[in-house]
C-alpha positions as CSV (number, residue, x, y, z in Angstrom):
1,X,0.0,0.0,0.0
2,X,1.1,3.3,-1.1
3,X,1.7,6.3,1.6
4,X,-1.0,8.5,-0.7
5,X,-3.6,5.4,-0.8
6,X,-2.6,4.8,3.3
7,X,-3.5,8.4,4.1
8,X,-6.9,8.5,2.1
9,X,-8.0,5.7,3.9
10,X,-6.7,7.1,7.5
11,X,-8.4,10.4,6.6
12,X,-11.5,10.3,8.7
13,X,-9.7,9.2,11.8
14,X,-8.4,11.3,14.5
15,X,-5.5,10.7,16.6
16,X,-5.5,10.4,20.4
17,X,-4.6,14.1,21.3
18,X,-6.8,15.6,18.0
19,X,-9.9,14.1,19.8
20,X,-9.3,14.5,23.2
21,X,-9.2,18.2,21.5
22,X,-12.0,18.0,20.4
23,X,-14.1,16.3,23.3
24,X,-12.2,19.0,25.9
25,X,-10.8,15.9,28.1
26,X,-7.5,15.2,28.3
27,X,-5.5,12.2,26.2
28,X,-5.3,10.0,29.4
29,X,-9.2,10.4,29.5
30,X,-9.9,8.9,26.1
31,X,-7.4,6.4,26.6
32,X,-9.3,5.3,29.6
33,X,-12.7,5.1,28.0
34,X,-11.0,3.2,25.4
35,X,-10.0,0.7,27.9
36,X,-13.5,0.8,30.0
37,X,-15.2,0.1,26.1
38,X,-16.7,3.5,26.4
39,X,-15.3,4.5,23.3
40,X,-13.9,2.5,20.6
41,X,-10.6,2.7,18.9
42,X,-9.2,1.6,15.8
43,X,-5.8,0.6,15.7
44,X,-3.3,1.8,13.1
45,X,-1.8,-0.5,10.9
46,X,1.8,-0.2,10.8
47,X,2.5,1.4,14.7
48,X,-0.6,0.5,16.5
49,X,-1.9,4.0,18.2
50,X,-5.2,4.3,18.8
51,X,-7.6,6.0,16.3
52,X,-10.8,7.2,16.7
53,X,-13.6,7.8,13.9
54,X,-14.2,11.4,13.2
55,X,-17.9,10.8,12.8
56,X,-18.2,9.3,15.7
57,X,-16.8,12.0,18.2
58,X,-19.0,14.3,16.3
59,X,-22.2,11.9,17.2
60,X,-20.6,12.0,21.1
61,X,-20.9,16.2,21.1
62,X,-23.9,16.4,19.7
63,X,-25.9,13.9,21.6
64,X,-24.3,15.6,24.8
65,X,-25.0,19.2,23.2
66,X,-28.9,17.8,23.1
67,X,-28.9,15.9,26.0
68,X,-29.5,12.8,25.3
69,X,-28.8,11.3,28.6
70,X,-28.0,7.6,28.1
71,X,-25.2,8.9,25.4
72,X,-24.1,11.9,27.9
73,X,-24.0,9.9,31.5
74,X,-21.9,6.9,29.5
75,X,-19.1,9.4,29.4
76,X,-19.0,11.2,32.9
């Protein structure tokens, strides 16, 4: 696999600090959830860091943004 054809298949997956970012918690935070299954992440290929779905950290915020409880207390 070629690094161009790698990176458009990467491209709607954040890294660990990106969506910690983006949630407002810290890296250790998400790495935690990840490990309690409250928040699944992908693995890279070649070096194995944790990756996390774009789409899905945007469904996260706005479910939390609306309030929809079960969504919201599964990450507190």
């Amino acid at each position: 696999m070629d690094k161009d054809n790698q990176e458009r298949q990467l491209s709607g997956y954040m890294t660990v600090r990106q969506a910690a970012s983006i949630l407002g918690v810290s890296s250790s935070t998400l790495r935690n959830w990840d490990r309690m299954g409250k928040l699944r992440a992908f693995r890279h290929p070649f070096n194995g860091y944790r990756l996390y779905l774009q789409t899905e950290l945007e469904k996260i915020l706005k479910n939390v943004a609306q309030g929809v409880k079960s969504d919201a207390k599964k990450f507190i």
